[in-house]
C-alpha positions as CSV (number, residue, x, y, z in Angstrom):
1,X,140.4,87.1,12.4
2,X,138.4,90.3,13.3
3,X,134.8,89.9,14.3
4,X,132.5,91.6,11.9
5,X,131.0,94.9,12.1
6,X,128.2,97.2,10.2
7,X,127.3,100.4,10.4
8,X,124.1,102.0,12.0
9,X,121.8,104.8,11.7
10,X,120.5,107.5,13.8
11,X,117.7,109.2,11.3
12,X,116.4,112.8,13.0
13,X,113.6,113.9,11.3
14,X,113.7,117.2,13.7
15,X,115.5,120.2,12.2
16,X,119.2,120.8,13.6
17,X,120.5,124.1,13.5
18,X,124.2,125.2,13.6
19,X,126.2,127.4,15.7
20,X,125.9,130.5,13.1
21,X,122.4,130.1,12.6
22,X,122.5,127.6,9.1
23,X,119.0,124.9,10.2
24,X,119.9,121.5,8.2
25,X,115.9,120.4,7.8
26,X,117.2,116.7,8.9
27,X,120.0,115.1,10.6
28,X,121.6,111.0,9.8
29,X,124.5,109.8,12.0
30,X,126.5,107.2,10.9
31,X,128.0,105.1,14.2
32,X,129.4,101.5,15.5
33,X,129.5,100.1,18.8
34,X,130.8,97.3,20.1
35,X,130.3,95.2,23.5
36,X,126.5,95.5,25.2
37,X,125.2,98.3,26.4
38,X,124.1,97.6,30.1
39,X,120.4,98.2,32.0
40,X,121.9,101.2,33.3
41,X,122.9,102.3,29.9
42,X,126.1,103.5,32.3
43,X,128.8,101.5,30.8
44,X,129.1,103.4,27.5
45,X,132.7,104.9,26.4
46,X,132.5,107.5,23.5
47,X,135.3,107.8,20.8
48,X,135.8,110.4,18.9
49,X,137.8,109.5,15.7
50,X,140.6,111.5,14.0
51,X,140.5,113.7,11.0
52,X,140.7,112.0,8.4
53,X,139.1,108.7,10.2
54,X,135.9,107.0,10.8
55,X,133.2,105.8,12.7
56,X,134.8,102.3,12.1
57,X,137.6,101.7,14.5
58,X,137.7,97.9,15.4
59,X,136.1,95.0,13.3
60,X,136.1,94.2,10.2
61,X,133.7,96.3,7.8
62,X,133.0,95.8,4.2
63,X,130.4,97.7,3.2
64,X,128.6,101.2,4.0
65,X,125.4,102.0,2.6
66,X,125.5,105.3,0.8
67,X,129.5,105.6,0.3
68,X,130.3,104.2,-2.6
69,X,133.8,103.5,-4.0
70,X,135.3,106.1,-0.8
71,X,135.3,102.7,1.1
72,X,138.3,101.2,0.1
73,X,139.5,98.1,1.0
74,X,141.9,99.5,3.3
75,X,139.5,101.2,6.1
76,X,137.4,97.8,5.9
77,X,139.3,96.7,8.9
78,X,138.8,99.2,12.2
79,X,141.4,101.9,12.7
80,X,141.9,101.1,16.8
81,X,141.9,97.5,16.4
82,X,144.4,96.6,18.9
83,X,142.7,99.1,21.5
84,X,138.8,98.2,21.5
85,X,137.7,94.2,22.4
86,X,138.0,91.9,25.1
87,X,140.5,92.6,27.9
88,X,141.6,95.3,25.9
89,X,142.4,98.9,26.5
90,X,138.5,99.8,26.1
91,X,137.8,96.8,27.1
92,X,134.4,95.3,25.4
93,X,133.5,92.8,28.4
94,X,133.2,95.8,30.6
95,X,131.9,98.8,28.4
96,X,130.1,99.3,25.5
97,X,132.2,101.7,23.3
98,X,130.4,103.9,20.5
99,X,132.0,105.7,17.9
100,X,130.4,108.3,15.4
101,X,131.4,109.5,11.5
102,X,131.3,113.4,12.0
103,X,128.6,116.0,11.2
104,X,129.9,116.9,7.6
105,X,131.4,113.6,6.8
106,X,131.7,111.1,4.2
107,X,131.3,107.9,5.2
108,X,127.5,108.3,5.9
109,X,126.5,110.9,8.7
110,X,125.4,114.1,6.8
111,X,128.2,116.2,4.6
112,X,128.5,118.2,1.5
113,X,128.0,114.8,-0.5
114,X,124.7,114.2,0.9
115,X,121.3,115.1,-0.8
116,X,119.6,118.3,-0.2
117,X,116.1,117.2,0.1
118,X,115.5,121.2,-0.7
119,X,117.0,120.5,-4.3
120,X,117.7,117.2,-4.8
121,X,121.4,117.0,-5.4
122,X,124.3,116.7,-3.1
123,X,124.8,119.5,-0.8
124,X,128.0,120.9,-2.6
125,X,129.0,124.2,-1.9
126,X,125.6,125.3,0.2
127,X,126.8,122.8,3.1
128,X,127.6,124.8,5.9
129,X,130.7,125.5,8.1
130,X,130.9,122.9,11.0
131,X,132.1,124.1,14.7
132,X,133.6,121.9,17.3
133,X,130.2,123.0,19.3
134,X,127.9,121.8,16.6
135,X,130.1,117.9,16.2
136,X,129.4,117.6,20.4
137,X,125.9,118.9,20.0
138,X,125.0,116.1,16.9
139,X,126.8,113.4,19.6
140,X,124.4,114.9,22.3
141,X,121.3,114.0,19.5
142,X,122.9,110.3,18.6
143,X,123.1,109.6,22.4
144,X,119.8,110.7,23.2
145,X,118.4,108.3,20.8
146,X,120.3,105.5,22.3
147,X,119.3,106.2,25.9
148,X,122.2,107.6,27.2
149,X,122.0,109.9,30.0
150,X,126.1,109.9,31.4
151,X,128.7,108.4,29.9
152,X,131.6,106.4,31.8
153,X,134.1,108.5,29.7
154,X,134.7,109.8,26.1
155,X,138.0,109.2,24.9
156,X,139.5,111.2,21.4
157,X,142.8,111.2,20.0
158,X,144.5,114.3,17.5
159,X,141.4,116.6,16.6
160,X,138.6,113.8,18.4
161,X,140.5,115.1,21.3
162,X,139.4,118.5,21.0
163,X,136.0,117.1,20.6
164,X,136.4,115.3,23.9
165,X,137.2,118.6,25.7
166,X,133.8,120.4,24.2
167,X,131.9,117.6,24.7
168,X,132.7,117.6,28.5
169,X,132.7,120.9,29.4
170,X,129.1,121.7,26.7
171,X,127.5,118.6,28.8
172,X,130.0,118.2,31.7
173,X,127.1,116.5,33.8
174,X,127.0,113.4,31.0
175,X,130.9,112.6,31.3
176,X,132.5,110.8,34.1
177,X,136.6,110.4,32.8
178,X,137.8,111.9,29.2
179,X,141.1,111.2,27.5
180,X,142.6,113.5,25.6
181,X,145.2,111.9,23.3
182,X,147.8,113.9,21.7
183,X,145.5,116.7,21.2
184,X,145.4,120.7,22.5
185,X,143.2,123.5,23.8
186,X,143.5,126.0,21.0
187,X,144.6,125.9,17.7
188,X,148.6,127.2,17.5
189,X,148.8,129.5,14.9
190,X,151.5,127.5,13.4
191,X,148.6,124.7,12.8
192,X,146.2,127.4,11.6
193,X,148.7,128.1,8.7
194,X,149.4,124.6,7.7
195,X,145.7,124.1,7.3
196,X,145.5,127.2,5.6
197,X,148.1,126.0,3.1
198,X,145.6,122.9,2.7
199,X,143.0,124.8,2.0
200,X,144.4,127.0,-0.7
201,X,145.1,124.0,-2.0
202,X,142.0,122.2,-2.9
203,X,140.4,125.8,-3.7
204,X,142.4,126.3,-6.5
205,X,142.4,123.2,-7.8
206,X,140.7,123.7,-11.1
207,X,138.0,120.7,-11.0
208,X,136.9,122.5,-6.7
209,X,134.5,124.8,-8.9
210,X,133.6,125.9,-5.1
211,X,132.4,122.1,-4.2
212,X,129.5,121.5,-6.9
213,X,131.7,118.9,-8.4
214,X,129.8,115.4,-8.0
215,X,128.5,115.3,-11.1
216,X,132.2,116.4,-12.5
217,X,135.5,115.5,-12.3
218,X,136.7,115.5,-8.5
219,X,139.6,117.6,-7.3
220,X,141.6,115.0,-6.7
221,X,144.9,116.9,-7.3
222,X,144.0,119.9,-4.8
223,X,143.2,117.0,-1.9
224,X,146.5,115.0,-2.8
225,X,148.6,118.4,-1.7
226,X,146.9,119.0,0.6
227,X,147.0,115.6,2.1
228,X,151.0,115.6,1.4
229,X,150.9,118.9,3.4
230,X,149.4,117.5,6.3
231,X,150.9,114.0,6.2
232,X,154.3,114.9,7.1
233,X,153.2,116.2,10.7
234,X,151.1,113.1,11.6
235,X,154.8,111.1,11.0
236,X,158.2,111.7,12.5
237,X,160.9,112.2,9.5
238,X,162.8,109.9,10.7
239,X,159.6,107.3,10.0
240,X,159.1,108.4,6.7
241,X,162.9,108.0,5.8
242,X,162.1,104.5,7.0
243,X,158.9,104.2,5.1
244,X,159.8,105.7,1.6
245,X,160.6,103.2,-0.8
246,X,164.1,102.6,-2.2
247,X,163.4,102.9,-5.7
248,X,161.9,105.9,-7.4
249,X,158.5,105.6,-9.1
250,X,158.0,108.5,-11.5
251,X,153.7,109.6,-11.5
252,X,153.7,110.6,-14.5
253,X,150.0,111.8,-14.5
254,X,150.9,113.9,-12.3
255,X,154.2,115.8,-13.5
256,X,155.2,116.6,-16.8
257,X,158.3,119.0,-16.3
258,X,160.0,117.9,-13.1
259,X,160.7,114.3,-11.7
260,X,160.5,113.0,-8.8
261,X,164.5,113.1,-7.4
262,X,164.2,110.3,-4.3
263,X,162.4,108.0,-2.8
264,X,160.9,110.4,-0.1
265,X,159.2,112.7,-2.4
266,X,157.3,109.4,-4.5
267,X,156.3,108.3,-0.8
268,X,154.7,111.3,-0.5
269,X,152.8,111.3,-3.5
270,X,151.7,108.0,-3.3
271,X,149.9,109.2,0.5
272,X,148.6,112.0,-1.8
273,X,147.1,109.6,-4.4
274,X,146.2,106.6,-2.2
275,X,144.2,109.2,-0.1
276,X,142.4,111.1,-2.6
277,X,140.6,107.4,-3.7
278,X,138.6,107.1,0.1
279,X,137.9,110.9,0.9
280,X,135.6,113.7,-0.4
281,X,137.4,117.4,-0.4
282,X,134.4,118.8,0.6
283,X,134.4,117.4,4.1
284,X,138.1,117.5,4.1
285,X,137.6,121.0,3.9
286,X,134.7,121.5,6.5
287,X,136.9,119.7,9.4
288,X,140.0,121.4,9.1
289,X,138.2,124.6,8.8
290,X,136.8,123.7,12.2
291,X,140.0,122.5,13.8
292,X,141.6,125.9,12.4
293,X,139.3,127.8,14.1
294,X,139.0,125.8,17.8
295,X,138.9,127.4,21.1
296,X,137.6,125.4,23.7
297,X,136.6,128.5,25.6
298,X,134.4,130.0,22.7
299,X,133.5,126.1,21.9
300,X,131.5,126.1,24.9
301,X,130.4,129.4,25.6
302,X,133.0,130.0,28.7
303,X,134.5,133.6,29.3
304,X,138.0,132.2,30.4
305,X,140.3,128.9,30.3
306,X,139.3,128.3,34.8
307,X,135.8,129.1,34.1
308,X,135.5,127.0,31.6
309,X,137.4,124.0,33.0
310,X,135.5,124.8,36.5
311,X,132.5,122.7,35.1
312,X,134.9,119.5,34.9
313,X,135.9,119.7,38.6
314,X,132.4,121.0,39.6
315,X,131.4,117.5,38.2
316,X,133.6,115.5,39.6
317,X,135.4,114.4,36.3
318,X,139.1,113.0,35.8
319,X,141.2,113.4,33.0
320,X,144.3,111.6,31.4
321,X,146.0,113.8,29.3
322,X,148.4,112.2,26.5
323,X,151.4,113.9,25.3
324,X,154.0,112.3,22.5
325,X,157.5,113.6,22.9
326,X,157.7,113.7,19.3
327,X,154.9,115.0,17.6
328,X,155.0,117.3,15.1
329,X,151.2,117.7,14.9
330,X,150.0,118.6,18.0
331,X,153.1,119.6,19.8
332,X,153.6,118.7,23.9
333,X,153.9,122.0,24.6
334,X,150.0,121.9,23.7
335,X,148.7,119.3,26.2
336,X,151.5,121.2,28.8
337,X,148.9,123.6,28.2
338,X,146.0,121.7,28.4
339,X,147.1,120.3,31.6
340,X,148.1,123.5,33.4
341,X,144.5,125.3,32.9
342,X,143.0,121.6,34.1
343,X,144.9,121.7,37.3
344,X,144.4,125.6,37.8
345,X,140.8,125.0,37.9
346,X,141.1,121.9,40.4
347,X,139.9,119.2,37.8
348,X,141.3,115.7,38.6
349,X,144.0,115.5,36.2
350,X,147.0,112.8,35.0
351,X,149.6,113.5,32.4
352,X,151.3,110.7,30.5
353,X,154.2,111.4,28.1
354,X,154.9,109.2,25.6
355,X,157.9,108.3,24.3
356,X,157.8,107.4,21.0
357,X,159.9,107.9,17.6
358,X,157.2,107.5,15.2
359,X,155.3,111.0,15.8
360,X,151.5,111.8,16.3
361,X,150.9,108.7,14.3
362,X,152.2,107.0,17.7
363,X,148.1,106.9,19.3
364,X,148.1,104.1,15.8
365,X,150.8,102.3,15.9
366,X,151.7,101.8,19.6
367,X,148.5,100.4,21.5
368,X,150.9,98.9,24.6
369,X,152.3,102.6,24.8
370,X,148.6,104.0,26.1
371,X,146.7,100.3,26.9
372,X,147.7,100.4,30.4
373,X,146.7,103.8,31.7
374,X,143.8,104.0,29.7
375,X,142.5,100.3,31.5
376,X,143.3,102.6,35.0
377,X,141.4,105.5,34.2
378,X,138.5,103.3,32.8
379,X,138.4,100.2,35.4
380,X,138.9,102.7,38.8
């Protein structure tokens, strides 16, 4: 049975202000961590969690304060179970591994859904835009209050990766080894139009009203698309032909004309629907908007891909770089890319492909596929 787990609060009364000048008056970070923190306070890993995930990634978690009925029973148990504990890939008899809900979240660090103490209602529609530079910067805060002056490594999978990469090269002093899992360096501009699509999806949704809708009707339909939009690059076709049930299950709340023909399209609507019950659109929206626009050379204030990257090797840090030969998210060619401006600008640097047929979704499924060269990079 998994150990139990609760959430904790980092409360900033000091005002945080944002890349493009927006100053939220205060600043509450949501986090978990799990194994003990030494004397040192030099044993700390830091995870960055997907986009659609949470702070909760091993443990079991019933409750937290402040989200409501977005908790659903099924993110009660941690999302990198088989990766975080004792002897285990981060292992928690050796580190101390934090993780962190991001800045413009839902599941209790502050977002769009949390009260303007200007007004007294949710945020809504004044929250602003969120940067990759503003998420490491909020980390910076959450790990000053803890103590923590350099971490052993930070380690973030899909769009946590890109977090991973701004956080060490915005503070490359205060990391030691990253992992980048099946992440990138820029946005391709094939992703920039899916998330596009995804956005032009929850806009027009009828119930959006611009994202003043918690006292409304939420726009559930909007983030079901755009959740079936996105869904079928985190998972390899030939996964979801394997996943889709046999039988057809009309929705019919949510067609009236046409009907669902197979079992692949109601597998997809039921990721639309199960999905739309434990997220808010309104941060939905705020991180893709941020992954569409990532740079990691504008991220951190760099003029080119070697200068950038030069503060890595200047500080002595080593990568691992994960690629997954068959991902449809972030594609190989993208950590190929990562991977040659790391080596051009001397930084210590090890490539693992994967090989896997169950897509981006693989960093999930297949913990013995990344346990063992994540324990080397961690334990040397």
């Amino acid at each position: 049975m998994s150990t139990s787990t609760i959430t904790h609060f980092c409360e900033s009364a000091e005002p945080f202000r944002l890349q493009n000048g927006f100053v939220l008056p205060s600043l509450r970070i949501a986090y978990e961590s799990w194994g003990t923190m030494n004397a040192e306070k030099d044993n700390v890993i830091l995870l960055y969690h997907a986009l659609s995930g949470s702070h909760h990634a091993a443990g079991h978690n019933p409750e937290i304060p402040g989200c409501g009925d977005l908790w659903q029973p099924e993110m009660h148990a941690g999302w990198w179970e088989d990766m975080i504990g004792p002897g285990k890939a981060l292992d928690t008899d050796r580190f101390c591994i934090i993780c962190a809900n991001y800045l413009g979240g839902c599941y209790g660090t502050t977002g769009p859904s949390s009260i303007n103490p200007g007004t007294g209602e949710p945020w809504g529609s004044i929250f602003p835009h969120i940067t990759a530079a503003d998420q490491v910067r909020a980390t910076a805060v959450l790990l000053d209050h803890l103590g923590v002056e350099v971490l052993h490594g930070v380690v973030g999978p899909s769009v946590g990766g890109l977090l991973a990469l701004t956080f060490a090269t915005t503070f490359p002093q205060r990391v030691q080894r990253v992992v980048s899992l099946a992440a990138g360096f820029k946005t391709t501009v094939l992703n920039r139009l899916i998330l596009f699509e995804q956005i032009l999806a929850i806009e027009n949704d009828p119930n959006f009203q611009g994202g003043d809708y918690y006292r409304t009707q939420p726009p559930l339909y909007g983030l079901a698309l755009a959740r079936m939009i996105s869904h079928k690059t985190f998972v390899h076709l030939d996964a979801i032909e394997r996943r889709a049930r046999q039988e057809i299950v009309q929705h019919a709340d949510t067609l009236s004309w046409y009907k669902v023909r197979d079992p692949f399209q109601s597998y997809m609507l039921h990721q639309g629907k199960k999905f739309v019950r434990r997220f808010d659109a309104n941060t939905y929206l705020r991180i893709i908007d941020m992954w569409s626009r990532y740079d990691a050379v504008e991220e951190a204030g760099a003029e080119s891909p070697r200068q950038l990257l030069e503060r890595a090797a200047e500080a002595g840090q080593r990568w691992l770089v994960f690629s997954i030969d068959s991902d449809f998210c972030f594609y190989p060619e993208e950590q190929a890319d990562l991977t040659l401006h790391l080596e051009r600008a001397d930084v210590n640097t090890t490539q693992i492909t994967v090989h896997s047929d169950k897509g981006h979704d693989s960093f999930l499924l297949e913990p013995h596929l990344y346990t063992p060269h994540l324990k080397w990079l961690m334990e040397s």
